[in-house]
KETI-514703 format. One line per 8 residues: number of its first residue (from 1); their letters; for each residue y, z, x of N, C-alpha, C, O. Coordinates in steps of 0.001 Angstrom, whole numbers, plus 500000, padded with zeros to 6 digits. Layout:
N
NUM) a) Y:Z:X:Y:Z:X:Y:Z:X:Y:Z:X ~ ...
***
This chain:
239
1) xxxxxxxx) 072365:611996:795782:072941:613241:796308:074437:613265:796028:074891:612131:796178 ~ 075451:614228:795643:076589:614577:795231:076927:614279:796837:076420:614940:797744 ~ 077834:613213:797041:078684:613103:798037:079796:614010:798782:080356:613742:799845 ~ 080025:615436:797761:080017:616423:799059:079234:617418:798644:079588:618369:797947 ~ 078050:617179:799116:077244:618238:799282:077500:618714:800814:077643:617909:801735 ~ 077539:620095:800968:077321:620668:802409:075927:620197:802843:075534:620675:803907 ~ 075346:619591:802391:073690:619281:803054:074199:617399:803883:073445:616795:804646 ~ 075429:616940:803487:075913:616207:804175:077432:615715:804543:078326:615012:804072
9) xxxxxxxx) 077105:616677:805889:078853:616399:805452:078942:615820:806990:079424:616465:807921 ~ 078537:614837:807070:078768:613860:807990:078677:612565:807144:078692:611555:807847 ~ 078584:612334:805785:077981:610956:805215:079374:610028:804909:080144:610761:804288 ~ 079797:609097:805052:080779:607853:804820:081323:608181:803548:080780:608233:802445 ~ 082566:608405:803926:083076:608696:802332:083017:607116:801446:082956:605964:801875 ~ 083069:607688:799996:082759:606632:799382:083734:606859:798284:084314:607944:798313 ~ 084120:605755:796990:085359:605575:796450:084202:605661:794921:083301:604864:794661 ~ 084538:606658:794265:083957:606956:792833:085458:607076:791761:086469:607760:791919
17) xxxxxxxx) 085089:606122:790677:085707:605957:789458:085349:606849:788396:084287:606962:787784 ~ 086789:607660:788261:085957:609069:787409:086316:609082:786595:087529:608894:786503 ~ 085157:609420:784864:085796:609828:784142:086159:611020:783454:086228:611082:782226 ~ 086420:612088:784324:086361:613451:783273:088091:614322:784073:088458:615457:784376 ~ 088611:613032:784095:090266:613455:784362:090949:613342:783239:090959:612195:782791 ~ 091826:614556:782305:092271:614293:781003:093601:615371:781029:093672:616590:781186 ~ 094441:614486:780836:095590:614835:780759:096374:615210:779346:095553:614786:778532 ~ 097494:615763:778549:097603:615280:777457:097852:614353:776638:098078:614402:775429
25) xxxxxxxx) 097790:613292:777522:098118:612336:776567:096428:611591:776899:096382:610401:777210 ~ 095262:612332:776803:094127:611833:777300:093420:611433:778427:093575:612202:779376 ~ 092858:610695:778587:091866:609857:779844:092552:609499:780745:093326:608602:780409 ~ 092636:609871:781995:093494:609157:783020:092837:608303:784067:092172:608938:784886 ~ 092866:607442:784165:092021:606225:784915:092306:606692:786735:093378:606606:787334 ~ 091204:607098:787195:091262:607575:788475:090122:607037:789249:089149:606491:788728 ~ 090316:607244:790707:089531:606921:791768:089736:608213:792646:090831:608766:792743 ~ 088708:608601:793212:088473:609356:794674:087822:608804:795713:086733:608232:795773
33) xxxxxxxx) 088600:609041:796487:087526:608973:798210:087321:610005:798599:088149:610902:798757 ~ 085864:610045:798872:085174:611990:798449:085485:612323:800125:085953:613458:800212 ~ 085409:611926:800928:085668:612490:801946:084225:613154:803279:083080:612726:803428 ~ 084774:614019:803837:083646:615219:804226:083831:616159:803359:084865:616345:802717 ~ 082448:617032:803290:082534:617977:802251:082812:619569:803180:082700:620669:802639 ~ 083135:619394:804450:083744:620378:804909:085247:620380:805432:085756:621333:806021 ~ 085830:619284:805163:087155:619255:804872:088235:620447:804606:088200:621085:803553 ~ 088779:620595:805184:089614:622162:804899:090567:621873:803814:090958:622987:803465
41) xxxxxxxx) 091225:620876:803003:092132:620418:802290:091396:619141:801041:090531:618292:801258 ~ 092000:619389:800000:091735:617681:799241:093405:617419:798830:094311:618237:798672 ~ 093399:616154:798745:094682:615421:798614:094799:614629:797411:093988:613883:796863 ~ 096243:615022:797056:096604:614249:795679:097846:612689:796285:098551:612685:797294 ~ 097733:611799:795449:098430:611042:795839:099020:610343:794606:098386:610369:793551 ~ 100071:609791:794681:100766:609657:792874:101820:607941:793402:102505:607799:794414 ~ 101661:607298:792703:101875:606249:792302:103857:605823:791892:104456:606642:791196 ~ 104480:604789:792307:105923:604365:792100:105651:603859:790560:104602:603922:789918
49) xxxxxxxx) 106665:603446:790256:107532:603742:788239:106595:602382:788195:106333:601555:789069 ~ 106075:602537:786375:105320:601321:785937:106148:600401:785815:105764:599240:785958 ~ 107601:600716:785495:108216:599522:784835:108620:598230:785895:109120:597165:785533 ~ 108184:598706:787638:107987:598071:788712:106915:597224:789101:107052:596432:790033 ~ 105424:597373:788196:104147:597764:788396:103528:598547:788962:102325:598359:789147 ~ 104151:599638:789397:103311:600498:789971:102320:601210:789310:102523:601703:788200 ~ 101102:601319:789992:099615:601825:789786:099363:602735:791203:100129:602977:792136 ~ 097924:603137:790947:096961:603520:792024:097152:602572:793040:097564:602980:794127
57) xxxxxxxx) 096934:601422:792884:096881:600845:793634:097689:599934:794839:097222:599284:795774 ~ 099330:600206:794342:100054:599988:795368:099697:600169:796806:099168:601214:797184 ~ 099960:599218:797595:100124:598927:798413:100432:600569:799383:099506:601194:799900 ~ 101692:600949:799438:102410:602004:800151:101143:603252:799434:100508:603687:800394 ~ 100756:603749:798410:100045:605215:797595:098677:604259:798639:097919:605038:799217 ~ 098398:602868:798853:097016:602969:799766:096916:603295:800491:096127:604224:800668 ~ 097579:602817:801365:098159:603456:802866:097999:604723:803306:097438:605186:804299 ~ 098685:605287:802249:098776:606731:802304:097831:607800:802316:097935:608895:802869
65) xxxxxxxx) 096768:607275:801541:095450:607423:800726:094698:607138:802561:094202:608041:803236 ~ 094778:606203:802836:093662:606075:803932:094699:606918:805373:094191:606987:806492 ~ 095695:607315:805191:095907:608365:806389:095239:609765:805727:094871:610378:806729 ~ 094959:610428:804773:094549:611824:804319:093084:611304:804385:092427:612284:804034 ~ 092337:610422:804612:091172:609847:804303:090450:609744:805722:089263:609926:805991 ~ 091406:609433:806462:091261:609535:808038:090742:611044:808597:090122:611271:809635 ~ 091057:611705:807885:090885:613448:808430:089748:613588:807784:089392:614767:807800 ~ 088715:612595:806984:087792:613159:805637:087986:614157:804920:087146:615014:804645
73) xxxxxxxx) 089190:614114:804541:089835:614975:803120:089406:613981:802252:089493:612770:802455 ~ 088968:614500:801336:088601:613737:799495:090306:613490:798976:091110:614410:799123 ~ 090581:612625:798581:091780:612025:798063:091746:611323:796577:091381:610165:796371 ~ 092143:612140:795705:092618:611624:794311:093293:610800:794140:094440:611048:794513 ~ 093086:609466:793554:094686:608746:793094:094145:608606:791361:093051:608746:790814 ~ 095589:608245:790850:095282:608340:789346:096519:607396:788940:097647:607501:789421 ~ 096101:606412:787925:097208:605859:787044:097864:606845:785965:097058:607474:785279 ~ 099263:607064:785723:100118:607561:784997:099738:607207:783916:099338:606051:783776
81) xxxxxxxx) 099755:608117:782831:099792:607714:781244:100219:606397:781338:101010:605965:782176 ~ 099554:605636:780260:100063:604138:779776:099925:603281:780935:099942:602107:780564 ~ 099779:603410:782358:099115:602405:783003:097429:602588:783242:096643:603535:783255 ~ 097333:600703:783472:096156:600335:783471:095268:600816:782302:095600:600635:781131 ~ 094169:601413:782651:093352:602080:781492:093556:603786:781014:092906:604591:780347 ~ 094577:603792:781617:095053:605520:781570:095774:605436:780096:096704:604661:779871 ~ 095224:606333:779124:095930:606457:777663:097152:607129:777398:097611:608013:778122 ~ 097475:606868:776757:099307:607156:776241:100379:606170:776609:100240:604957:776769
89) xxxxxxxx) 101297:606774:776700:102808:605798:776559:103271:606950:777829:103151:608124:778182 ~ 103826:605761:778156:105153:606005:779846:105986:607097:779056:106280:606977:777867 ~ 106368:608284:779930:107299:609288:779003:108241:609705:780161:108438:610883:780459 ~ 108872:608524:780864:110360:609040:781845:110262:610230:782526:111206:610990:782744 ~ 108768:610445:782967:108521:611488:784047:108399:612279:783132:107289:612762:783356 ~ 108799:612769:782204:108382:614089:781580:107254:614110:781307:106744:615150:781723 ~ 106450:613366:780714:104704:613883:780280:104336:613321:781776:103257:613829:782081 ~ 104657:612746:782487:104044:612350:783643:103934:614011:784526:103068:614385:785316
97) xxxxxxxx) 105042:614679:784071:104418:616006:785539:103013:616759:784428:102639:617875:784789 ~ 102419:616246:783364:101558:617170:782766:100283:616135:783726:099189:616441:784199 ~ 100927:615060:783712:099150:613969:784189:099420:614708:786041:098446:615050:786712 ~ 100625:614804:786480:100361:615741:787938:099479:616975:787675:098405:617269:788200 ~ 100171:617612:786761:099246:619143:786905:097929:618760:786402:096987:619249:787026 ~ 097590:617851:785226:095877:617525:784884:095217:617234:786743:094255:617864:787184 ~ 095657:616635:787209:095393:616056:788979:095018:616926:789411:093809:616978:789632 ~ 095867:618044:789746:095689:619198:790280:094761:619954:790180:094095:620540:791033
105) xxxxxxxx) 094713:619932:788883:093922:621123:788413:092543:620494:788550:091687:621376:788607 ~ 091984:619118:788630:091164:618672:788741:091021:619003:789977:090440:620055:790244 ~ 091271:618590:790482:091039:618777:792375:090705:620487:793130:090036:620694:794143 ~ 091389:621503:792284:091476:622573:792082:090179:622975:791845:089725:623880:792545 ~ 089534:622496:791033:088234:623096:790142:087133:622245:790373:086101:622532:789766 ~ 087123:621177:791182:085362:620234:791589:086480:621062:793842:085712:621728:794535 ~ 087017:620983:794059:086920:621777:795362:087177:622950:795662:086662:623381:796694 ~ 087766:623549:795124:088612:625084:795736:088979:624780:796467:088303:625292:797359
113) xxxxxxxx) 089998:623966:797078:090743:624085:798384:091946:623911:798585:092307:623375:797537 ~ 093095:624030:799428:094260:624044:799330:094755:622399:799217:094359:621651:800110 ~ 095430:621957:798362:095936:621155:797981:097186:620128:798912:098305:620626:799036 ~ 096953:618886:799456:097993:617836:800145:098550:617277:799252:097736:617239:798329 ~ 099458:616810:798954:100495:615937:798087:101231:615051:798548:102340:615474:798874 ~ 101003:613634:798760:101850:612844:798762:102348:611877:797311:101804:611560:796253 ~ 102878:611783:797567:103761:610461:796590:104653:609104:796609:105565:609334:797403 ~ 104753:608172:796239:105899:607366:796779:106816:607088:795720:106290:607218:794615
121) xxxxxxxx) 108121:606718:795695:108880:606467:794636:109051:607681:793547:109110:608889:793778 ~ 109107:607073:792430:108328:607877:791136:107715:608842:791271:107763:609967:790772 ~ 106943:608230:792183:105503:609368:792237:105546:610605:793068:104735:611519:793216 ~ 106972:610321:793675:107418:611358:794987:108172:612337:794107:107795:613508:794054 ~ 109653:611736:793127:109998:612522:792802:109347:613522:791418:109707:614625:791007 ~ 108097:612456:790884:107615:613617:789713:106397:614497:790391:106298:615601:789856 ~ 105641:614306:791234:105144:614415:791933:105268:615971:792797:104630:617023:792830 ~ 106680:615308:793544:107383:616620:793799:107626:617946:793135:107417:619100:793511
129) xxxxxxxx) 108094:617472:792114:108810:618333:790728:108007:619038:790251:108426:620156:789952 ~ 106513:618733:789961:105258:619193:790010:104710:619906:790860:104174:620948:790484 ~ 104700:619641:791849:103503:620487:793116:105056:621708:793620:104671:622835:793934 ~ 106490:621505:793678:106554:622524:794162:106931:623853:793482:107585:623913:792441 ~ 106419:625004:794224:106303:626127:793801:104570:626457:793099:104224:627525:792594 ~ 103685:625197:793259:102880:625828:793023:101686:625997:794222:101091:625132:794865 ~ 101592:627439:794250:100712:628097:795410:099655:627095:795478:099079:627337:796538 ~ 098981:625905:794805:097543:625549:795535:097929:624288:796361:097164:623720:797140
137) xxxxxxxx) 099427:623860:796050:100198:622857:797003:100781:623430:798006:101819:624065:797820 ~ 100161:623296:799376:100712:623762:800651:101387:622742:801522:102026:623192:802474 ~ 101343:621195:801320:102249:620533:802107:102789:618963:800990:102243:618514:799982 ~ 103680:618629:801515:104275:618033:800536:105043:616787:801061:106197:616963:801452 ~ 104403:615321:801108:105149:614038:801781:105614:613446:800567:105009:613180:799529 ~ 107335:613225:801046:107695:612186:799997:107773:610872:800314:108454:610793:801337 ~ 107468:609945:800005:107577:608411:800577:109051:607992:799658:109298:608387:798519 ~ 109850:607162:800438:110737:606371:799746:111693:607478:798512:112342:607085:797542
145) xxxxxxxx) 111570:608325:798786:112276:609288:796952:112986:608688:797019:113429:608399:798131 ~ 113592:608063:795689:114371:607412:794884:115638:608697:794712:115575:609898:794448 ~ 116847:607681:795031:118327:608612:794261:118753:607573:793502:119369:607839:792471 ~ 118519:606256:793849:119877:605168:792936:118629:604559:792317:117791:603933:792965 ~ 118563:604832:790791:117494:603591:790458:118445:603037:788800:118889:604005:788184 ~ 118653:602022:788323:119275:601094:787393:118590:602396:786362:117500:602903:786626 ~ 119464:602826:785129:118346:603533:784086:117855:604887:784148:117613:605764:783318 ~ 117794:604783:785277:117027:606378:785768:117471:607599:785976:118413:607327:785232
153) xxxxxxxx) 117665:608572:786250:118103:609846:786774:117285:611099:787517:116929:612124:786936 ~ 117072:610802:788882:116985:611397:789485:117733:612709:790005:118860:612668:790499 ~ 116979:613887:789842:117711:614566:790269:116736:615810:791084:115515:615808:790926 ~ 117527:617006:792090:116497:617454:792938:116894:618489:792967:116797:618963:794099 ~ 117485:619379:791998:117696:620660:792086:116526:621380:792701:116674:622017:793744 ~ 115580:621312:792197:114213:622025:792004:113517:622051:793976:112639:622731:794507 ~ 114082:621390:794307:113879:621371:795859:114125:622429:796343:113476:622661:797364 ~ 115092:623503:795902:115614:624480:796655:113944:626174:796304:113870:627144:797059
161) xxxxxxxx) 113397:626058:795610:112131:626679:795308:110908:625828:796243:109877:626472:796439 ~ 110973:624521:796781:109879:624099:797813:109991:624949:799162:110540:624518:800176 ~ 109402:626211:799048:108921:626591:800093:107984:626075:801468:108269:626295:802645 ~ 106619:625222:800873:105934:624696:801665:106250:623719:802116:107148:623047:801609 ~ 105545:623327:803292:105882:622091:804487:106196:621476:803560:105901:621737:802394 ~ 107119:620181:804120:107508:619055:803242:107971:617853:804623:108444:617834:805760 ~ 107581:617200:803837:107693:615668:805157:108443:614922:804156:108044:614703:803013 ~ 109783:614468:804753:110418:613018:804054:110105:611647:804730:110503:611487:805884
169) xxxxxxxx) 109348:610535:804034:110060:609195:805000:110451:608338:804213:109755:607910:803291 ~ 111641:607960:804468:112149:606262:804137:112305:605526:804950:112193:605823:806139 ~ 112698:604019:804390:113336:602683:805200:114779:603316:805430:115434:603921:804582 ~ 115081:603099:806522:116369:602780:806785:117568:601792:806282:118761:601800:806586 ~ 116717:600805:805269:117143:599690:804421:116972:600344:803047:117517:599664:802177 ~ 116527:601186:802693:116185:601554:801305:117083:601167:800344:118226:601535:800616 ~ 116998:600665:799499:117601:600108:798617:117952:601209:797230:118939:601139:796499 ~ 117109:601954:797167:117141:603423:796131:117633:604669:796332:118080:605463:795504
177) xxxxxxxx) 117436:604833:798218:117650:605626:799349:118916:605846:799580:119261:607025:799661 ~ 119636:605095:799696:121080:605129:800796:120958:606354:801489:120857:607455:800948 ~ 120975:606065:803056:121301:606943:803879:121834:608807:803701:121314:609878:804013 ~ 123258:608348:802966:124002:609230:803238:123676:610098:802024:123771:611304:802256 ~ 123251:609709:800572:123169:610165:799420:121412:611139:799666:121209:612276:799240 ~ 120416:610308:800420:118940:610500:800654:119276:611981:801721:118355:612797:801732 ~ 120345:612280:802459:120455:612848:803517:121235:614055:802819:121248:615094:803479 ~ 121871:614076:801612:122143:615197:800708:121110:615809:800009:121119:616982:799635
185) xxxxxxxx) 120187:614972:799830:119017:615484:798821:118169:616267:799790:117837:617412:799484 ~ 117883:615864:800660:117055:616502:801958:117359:617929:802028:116615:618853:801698 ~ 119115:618027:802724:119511:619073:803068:119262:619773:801447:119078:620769:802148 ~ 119171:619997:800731:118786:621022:799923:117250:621428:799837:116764:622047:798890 ~ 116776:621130:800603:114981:621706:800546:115195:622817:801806:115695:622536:802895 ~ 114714:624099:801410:114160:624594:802449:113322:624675:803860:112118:624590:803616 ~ 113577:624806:805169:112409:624477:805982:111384:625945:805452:111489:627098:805036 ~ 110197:624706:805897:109674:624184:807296:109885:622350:806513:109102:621977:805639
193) xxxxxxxx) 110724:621680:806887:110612:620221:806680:111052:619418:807805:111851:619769:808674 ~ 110503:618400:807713:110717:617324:808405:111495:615737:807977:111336:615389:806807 ~ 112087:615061:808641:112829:613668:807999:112605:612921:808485:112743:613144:809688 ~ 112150:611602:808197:112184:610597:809047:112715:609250:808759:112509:609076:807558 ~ 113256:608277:809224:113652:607247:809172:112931:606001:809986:112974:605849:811207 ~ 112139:604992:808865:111538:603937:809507:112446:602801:809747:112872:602080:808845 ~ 112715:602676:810941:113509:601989:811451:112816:600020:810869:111734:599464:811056 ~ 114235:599521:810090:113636:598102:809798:112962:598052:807843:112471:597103:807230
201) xxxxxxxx) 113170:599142:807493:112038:599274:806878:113090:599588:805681:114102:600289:805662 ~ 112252:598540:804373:113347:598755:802583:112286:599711:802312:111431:600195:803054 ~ 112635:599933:800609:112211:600847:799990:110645:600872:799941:110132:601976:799759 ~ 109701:599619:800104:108640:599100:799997:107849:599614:801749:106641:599672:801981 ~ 108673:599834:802463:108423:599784:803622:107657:598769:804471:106721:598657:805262 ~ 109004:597828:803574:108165:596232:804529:109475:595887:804915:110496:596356:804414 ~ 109417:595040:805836:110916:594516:806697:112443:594044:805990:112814:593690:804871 ~ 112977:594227:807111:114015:593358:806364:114277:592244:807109:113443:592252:808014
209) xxxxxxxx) 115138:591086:807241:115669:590208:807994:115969:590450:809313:115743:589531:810101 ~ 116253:591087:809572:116931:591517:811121:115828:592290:811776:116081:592615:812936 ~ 114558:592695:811262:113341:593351:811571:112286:592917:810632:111860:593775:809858 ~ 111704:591498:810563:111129:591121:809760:109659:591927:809907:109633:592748:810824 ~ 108422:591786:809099:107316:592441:809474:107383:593846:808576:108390:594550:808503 ~ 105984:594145:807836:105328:595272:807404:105730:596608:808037:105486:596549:809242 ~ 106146:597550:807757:106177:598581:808675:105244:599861:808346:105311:600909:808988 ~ 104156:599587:807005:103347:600264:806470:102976:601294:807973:103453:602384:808291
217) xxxxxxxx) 101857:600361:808736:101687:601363:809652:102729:602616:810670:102431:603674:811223 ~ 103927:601892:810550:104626:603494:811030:105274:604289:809946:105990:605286:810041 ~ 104939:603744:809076:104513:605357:807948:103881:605995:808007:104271:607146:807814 ~ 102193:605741:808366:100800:606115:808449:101469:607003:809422:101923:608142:809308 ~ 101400:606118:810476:101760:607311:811743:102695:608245:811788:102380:609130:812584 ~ 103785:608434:811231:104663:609398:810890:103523:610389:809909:103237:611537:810248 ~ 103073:609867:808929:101961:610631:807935:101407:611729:809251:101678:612861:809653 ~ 100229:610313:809695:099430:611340:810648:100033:612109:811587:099467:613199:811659
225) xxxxxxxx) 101005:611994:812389:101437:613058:813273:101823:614135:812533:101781:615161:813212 ~ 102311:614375:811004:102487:615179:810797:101901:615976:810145:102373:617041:809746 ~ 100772:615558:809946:099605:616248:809203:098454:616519:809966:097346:616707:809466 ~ 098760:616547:811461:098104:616464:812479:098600:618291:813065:097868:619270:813209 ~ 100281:618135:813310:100738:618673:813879:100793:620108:812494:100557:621259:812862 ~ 101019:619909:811454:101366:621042:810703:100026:621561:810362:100141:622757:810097 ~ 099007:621227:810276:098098:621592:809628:096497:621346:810787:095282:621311:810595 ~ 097153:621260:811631:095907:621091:813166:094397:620312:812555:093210:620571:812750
233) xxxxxxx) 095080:619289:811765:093637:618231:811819:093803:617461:812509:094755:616907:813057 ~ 092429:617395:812480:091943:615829:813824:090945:615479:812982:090428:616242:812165 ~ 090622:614199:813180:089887:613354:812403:088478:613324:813113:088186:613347:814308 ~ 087676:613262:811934:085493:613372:812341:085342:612654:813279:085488:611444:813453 ~ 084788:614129:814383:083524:612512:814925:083423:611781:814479:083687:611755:813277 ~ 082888:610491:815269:081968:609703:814840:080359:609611:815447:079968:609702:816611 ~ 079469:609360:813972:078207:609866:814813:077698:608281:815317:076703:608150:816029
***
């Protein structure tokens, strides 16, 4: 049985390896957690810079993945061109917002439904750059966005066209972040947004010295309250 069929939409979501995600630079190596199939939303989730290792599978994009997963929303993750088994070459975010919109549009066309977006790092700011302004993206979490990275250039003009919800969180230690520079980039997004600061917490959102310890879970929970509160989900029974 197609795991969201409306003939069950109470059944355990389950994690399918797909292949008919194609971006231009080809095949993009993806996973879903299908969710409930009466889910009011499906969720995209996007991955920090390869040249870090970042994949699908980071640590912080899991996390994240199992708070939108919690509501039984179906949740996309996908490796970027040139990682893992995903084809092409790394292209400095530029061919990377075409493997966002291939995402999209996937998610777009096996659900019809309004579109969640998170990201972390990398994946926040191409991610971002991608989903906003487009109508099937209605809320928008950035994890960690990067301003200071060695090489890189970040930049966030394009924030001032994000109309829809938008949730920020970083470490308070962020190492890419700084406070005061992360707190300029902010103020240029339009509300309805939100900011938050994980107290203890680097760019990874794991401790620092003076607050040793993981702080993954009060990300989640910043996640969920606010995807609780903006968008009035509550998570399935259980039968």
């Amino acid at each position: 049985m197609d795991p969201t069929s409306p003939h069950d939409t109470h059944a355990p979501s389950q994690i399918l390896s797909l292949d008919d995600l194609r971006g231009t630079a080809g095949h993009l190596e993806a996973l879903l957690n299908t969710g409930s199939a009466d889910a009011p939303y499906s969720a995209l989730v996007c991955h920090p810079h390869p040249s870090g290792g970042g994949t699908m599978h980071n640590k912080v994009v899991y996390h994240a993945m199992k708070v939108f997963s919690s509501f039984g929303i179906p949740v996309l993750r996908f490796n970027f061109r040139g990682v893992g088994l995903s084809q092409g070459e790394h292209n400095h975010g530029h061919g990377e917002q075409d493997d966002v919109r291939a995402a999209l549009g996937w998610l777009d066309a096996k659900f019809h439904r309004p579109i969640l977006f998170a990201g972390f790092s990398f994946g926040a700011q191409v991610g971002m750059r991608t989903c906003c302004g487009d109508a099937r993206v209605v809320g928008l979490i950035a994890l960690g966005l990067p301003v200071l990275a060695t090489g890189r250039n970040y930049s966030y003009g394009f924030l001032q066209k994000c109309s829809a919800p938008k949730l920020f969180i970083s470490g308070d230690h962020d190492e890419f972040g700084p406070r005061e520079l992360l707190t300029a980039v902010w103020q240029r997004a339009p509300e309805p947004k939100q900011t938050v600061w994980i107290a203890g917490a680097d760019h990874f959102f794991q401790g620092v010295p003076e607050s040793p310890g993981a702080k993954l879970k009060l990300m989640q929970a910043e996640m969920h309250l606010w995807l609780s509160e903006t968008f009035a989900l509550a998570e399935p029974a259980k039968s």
